[in-house]
C-alpha positions in Angstrom: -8.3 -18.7 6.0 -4.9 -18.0 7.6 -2.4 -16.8 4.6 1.3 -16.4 5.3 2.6 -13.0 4.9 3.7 -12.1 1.2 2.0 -15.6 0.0 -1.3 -13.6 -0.7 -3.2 -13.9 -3.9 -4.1 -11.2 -6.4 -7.0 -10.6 -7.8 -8.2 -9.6 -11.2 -11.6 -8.3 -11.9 -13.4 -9.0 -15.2 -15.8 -6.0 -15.7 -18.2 -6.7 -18.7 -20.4 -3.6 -20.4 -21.4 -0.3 -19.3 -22.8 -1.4 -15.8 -20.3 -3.7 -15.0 -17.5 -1.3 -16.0 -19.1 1.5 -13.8 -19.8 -1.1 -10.7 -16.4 -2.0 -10.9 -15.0 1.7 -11.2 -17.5 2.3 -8.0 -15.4 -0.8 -5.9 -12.6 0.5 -7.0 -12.7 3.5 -5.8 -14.2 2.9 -2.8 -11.3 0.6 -1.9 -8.9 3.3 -2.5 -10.5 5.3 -0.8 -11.1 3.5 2.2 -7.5 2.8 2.4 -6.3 5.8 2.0 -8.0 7.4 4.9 -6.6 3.9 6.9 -3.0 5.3 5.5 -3.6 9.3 6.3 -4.8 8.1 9.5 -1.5 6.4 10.5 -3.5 2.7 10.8 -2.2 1.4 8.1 -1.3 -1.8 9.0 -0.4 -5.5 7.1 -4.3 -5.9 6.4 -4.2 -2.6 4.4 -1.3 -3.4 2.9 -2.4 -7.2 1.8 -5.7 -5.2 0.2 -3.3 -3.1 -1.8 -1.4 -5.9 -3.0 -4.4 -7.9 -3.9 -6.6 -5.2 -6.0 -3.7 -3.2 -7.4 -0.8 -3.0 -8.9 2.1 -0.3 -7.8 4.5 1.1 -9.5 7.7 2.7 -8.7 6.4 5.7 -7.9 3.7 4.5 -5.6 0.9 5.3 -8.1 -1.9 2.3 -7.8 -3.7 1.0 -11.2 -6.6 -1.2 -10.7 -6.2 -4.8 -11.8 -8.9 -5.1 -14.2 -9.9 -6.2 -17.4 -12.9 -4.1 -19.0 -14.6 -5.3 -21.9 -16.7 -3.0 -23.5 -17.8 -1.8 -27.2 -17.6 1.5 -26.7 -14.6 3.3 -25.2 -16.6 6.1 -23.5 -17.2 4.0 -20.2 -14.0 2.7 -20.4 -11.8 6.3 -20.8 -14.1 8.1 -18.1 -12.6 6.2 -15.3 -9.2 7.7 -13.2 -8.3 4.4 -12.7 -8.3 3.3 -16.2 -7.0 6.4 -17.9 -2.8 5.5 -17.9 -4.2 2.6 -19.7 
């Protein structure tokens, strides 16, 4: 599928109970941190960027946060997260 540049979609992850919450937190952070080394590498290139776009949102400062919902009963999963913990 050929998208035009800037047109690309976000996405949103629904993460449901403990193991959902920790296999998303897991694919999280291994996006992050794949693109990260693609950025302190210097390849960082409109790919990269369109991943960044898609999976998280940045603020002003360049801080990402994880575009997620997480449904859980107990907040323990939840709060243990990085990602989640601005939240």
């Amino acid at each position: 599928m050929i998208v035009a540049k800037g047109l690309a979609m976000s996405i949103v992850t629904v993460q449901l109970g403990q193991c959902g919450n920790q296999i998303g937190s897991q694919f999280f952070s291994t996006v992050a941190n794949d693109l990260q080394r693609s950025a302190n590498s210097r390849r960082f290139g409109d790919y990269e960027e369109e991943c960044v776009d898609r999976f998280f949102s940045v603020d002003e400062h360049g801080r990402w946060t994880a575009r997620a919902v997480m449904v859980d009963t107990e907040p323990k999963v939840l709060f243990a997260n990085h990602f989640y913990r601005r939240l």
